[in-house]
N, C-alpha and C positions, 0 to 999 in steps of 0.2 A: 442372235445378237440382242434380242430384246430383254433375255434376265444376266446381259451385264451390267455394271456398275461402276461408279466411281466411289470410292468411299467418299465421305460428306467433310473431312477434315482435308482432304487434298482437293474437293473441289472448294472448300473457302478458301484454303491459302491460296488454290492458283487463281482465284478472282482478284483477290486480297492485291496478288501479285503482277495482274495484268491491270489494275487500277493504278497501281504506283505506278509500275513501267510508264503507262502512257501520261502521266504528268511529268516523271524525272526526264524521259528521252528528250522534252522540249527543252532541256539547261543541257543538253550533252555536246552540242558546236561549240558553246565558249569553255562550260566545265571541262570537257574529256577532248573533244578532239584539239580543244587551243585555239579553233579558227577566229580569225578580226573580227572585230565587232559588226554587226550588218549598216552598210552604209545608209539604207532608207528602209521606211517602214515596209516596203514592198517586200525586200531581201528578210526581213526579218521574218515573215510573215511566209513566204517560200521557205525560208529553212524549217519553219514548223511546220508546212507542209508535208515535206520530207519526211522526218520527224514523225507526223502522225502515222505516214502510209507505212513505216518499217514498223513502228507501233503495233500496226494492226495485222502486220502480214507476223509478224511475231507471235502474236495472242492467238493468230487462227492455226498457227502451224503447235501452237503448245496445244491447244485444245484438243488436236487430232493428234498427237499423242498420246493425251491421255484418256481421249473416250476408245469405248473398246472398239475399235475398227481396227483390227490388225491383220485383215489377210488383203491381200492386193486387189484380188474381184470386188473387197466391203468399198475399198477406194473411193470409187463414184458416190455413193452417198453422201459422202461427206458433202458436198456442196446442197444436198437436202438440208443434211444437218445445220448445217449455217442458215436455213432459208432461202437459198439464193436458186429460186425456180424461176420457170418462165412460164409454166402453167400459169391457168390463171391471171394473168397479168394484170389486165386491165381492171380486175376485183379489186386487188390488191394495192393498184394505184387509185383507182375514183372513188372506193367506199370509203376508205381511212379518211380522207382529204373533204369528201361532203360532209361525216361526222364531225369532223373536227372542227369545218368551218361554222358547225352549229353554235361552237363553244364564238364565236366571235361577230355572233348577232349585233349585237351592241357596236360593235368594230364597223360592218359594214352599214348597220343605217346611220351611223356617224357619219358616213364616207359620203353616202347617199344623199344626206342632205346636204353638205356641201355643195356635190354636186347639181343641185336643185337649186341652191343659188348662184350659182353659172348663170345656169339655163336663166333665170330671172334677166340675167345682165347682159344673155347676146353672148356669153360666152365660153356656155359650155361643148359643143366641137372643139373650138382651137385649146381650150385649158386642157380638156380631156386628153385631144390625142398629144398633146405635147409634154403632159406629163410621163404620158403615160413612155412616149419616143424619149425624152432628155433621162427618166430612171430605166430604160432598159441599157442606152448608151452609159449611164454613171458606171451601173452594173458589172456591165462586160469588161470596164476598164479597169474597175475597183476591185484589188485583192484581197480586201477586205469581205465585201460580198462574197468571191469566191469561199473563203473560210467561212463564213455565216452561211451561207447558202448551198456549199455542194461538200468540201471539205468536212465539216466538222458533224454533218448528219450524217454519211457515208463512214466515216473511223469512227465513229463513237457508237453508233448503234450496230457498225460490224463487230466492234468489241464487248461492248458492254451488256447489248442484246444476244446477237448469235453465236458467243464465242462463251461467253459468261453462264446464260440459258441451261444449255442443254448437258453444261459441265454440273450446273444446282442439280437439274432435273435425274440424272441418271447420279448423283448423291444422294436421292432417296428424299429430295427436298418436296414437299408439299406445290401446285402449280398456285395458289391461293400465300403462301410462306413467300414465293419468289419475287410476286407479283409484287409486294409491298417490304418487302428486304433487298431482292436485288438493284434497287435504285439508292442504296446506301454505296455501293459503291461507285455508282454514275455520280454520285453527289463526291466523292471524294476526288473525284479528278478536276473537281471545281474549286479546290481548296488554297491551290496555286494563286490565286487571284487572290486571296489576300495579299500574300504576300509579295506579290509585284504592286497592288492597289496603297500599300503601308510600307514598305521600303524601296521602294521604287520612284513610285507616284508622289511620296508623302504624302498621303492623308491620315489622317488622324488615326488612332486607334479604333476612337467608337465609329466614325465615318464607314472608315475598311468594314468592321463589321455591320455594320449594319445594311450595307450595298453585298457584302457576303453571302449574309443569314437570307436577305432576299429571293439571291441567286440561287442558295440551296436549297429554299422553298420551294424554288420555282421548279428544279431540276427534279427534286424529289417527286412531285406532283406529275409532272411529265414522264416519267420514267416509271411510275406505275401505269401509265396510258399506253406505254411504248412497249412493257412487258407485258402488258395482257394482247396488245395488239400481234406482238410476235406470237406467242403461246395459243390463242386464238384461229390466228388466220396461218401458221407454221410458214411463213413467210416473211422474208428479212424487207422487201420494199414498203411494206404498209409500215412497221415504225419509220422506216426511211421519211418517206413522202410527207408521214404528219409530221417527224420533225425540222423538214425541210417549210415545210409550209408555216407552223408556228414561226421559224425564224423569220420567216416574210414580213408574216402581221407583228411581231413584238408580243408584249401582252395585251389583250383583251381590255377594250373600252366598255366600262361598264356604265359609266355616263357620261355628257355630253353638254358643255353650257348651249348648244343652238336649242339640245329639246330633251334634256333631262330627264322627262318621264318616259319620254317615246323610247329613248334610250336605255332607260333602265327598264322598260317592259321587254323590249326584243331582246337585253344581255338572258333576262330572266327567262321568257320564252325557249329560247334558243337552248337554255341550260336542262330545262324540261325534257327540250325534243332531243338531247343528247344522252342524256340519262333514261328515256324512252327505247329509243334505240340501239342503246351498245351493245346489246347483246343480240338483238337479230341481227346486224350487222355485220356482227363481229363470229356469228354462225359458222363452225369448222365447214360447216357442207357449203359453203358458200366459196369457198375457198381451195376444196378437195374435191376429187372423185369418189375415192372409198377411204373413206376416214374408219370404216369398221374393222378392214383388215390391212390397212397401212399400220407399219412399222416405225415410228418415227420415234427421233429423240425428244420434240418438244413437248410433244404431251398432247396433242391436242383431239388424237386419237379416239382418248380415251375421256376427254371433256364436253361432255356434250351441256 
């Protein structure tokens, strides 16, 4: 299995083609099937649910098509191949999620000193835990969160990551190429949002884009962190988790009017210890048993 292949022009178009699929299928309820319009944001929001999960169950059944597993005993791998282990586990969930909360140094002593002005007032117990109780209850109610928080990390980085990955990889794609091109196509399933933001929304033309350009900054950037973490750790829940958790925090406060400097030294700090440790971290043996004679599609085998 290991010197099969995909040729490199049938794995872009089938990325190419699993990028589109998962923007167009979110217009297919009112374009294709005809159905009423969704009476609240909830329905609306469930039907792209939907939506996502056929999405995604579609991309990983094309995937395994075309990589070369074709005898029924190769079968079982396939769920390696996507990353979707249970070794390791707990690596795979706590190392991504400390790394990345380094990226949001600045976020938390923002947070921190707030909360230090509670305390001042007598009233940090009741602020804290009542925050902390009224946003776990918004959460659980709010469909919204669901799709930021469980929805949209789960199909996007099943697709975009594991599905997409190991179709580049076994095209003879470079693990360093993937790392920083395959998040061109995670950036094009963000492209929708103009055009809800500009014929929908009405915002202006330069508005849309520029709330766009943003977003695709933002995605791009993240989705190199999410390809090296897959490709690294050959496990699909470490992109999972860090992109579940960036959706938590939002973006990164890099300063703060309570205390500006202090703030912009721990954003900076934190950036150091981030850039310090990605790569032990991010250590295949950390993640594997024998990475020397493991056969796998993401590469990581073979990247020490």
């Amino acid at each position: 299995m290991a010197d099969a292949s995909v040729s490199r022009p049938v794995a872009v178009v089938a990325c190419l083609a699993m990028a589109v699929f998962y923007v167009a299928i979110l217009y297919s309820p009112s374009l294709i099937l005809r159905l009423p319009p969704p009476t609240s944001k909830s329905n609306f929001l469930i039907r792209r649910f939907v939506c996502a999960v056929v999405s995604s169950i579609a991309s990983a059944f094309l995937t395994s098509c075309l990589l070369p597993i074709k005898t029924v005993q190769a079968w079982p791998l396939i769920f390696g191949t996507f990353g979707i282990r249970l070794d390791h586990l707990w690596q795979a969930v706590v190392i991504p999620v400390f790394l990345t909360s380094l990226l949001y140094s600045g976020s938390f002593v923002s947070k921190l000193l707030y909360l230090v002005g509670t305390w001042k007032q007598d009233k940090f117990v009741r602020i804290t835990l009542q925050s902390v109780l009224n946003s776990f209850h918004s959460n659980v109610a709010n469909v919204m969160a669901w799709r930021n928080y469980i929805v949209a990390p789960l199909t996007e980085e099943l697709v975009f990551r594991a599905c997409m990955i190991p179709l580049l990889l076994c095209g003879g794609f470079k693990t360093y190429h993937i790392i920083f091109l395959s998040p061109i196509f995670f950036s094009l399933a963000h492209l929708n949002h103009f055009l809800e933001l500009y014929c929908v929304q009405s915002y202006s033309f330069f508005k849309a884009a520029v709330i766009v350009g943003i977003q695709l900054g933002y995605t791009v950037i993240f989705g190199w962190y999410a390809a090296f973490l897959f490709i690294r750790s050959g496990n699909l829940f470490a992109p999972i988790v860090a992109h579940m958790f960036c959706n938590v925090m939002g973006l990164p406060v890099l300063s703060s009017p309570r205390a500006r400097g202090l703030t912009i030294m721990a954003s900076a700090s934190g950036l150091v210890a981030f850039l310090w440790l990605l790569f032990p971290l991010t250590n295949p043996n950390l993640y594997n048993d024998r990475i020397d004679s493991c056969r796998c599609w993401q590469g990581y085998c073979n990247w020490n």
